[in-house]
C-alpha positions as MATLAB code, in Angstrom:
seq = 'XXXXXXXXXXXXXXXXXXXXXXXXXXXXXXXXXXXXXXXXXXXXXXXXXXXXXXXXXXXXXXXXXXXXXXXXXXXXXXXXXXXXXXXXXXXXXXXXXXXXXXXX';
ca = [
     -54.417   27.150   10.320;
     -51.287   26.850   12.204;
     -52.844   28.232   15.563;
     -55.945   25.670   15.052;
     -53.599   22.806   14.368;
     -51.195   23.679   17.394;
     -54.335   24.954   19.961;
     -56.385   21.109   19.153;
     -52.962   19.740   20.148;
     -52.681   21.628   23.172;
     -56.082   21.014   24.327;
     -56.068   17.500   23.881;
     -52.365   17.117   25.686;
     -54.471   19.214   28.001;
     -56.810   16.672   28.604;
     -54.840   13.790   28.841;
     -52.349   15.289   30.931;
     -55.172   16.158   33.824;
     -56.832   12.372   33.555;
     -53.722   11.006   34.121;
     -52.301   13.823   37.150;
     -51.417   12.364   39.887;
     -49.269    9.465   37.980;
     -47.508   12.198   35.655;
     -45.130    8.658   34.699;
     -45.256    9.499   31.183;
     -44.185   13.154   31.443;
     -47.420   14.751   29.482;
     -46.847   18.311   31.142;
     -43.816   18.814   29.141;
     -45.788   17.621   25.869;
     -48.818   20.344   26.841;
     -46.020   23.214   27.518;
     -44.616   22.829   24.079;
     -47.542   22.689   22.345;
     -49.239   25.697   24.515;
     -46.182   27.465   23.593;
     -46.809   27.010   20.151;
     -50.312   27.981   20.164;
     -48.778   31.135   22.127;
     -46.309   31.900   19.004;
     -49.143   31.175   16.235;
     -51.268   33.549   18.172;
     -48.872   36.318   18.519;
     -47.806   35.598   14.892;
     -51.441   36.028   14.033;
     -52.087   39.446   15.524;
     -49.061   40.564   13.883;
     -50.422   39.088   10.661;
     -53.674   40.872   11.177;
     -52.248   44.171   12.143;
     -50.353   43.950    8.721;
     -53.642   42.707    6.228;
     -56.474   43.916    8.150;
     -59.565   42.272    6.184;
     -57.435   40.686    3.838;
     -56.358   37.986    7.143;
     -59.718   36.154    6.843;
     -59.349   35.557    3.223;
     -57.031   33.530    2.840;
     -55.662   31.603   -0.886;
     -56.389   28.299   -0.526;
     -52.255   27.317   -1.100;
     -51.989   29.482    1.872;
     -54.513   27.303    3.911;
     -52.274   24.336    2.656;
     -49.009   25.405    3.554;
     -50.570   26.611    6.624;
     -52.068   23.328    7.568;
     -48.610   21.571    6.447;
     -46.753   23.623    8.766;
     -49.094   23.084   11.447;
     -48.693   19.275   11.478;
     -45.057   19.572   11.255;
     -44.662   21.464   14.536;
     -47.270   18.844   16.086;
     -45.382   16.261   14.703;
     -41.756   17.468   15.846;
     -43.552   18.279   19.407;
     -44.378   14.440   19.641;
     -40.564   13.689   18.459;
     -38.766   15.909   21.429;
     -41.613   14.677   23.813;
     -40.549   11.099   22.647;
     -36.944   11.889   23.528;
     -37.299   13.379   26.383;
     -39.251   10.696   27.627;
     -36.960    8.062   26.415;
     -34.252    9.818   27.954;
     -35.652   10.532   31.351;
     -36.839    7.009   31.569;
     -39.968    7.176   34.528;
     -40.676    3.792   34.185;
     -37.264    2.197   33.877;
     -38.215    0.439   30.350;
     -35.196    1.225   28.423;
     -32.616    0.570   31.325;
     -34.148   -2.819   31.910;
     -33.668   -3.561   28.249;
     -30.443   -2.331   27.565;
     -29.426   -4.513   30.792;
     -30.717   -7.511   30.454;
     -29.155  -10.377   31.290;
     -29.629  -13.155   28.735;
];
């Protein structure tokens, strides 16, 4: 459930990121490299996973599929956080500068 969660992320960062391209002002290429390279640890954590259980991988306990789908959001969630950081640090646009120095 994790690798679902993370991959719909990354494919609609994906998609955003290429309609907006040539701008690139609002950093989205650093959003989609996170969240491939989450879908790249799920996936590798998956094989592993199925290497270990074999069958037993596609049946999953329904608390499983919760925790799974918990997690999942979480690392979406904390993706948009450091993307909203980053962005607020970097600054393309100059928003935050102008605030912070403006004269009243």
């Amino acid at each position: 459930m994790t690798l679902l969660v993370t991959a719909f992320a990354a494919v609609i960062s994906t998609v955003l990121w290429y309609k907006n391209a040539p701008k690139s002002d609002m950093m989205l290429g650093v959003l989609c490299l996170m969240y491939w390279g989450a879908s790249l640890m799920w996936l590798v954590d998956a094989v592993f996973e199925y290497a270990e259980l074999k069958a037993e991988y596609f049946t999953p306990a329904p608390a499983e599929m919760l925790n799974d789908l918990f997690l999942g959001l979480s690392v979406v969630a904390l993706g948009l956080i450091v993307w909203l950081v980053i962005l607020l640090i970097k600054d393309p646009r100059g928003v935050v500068k102008a605030t912070l120095f403006k004269k009243k």
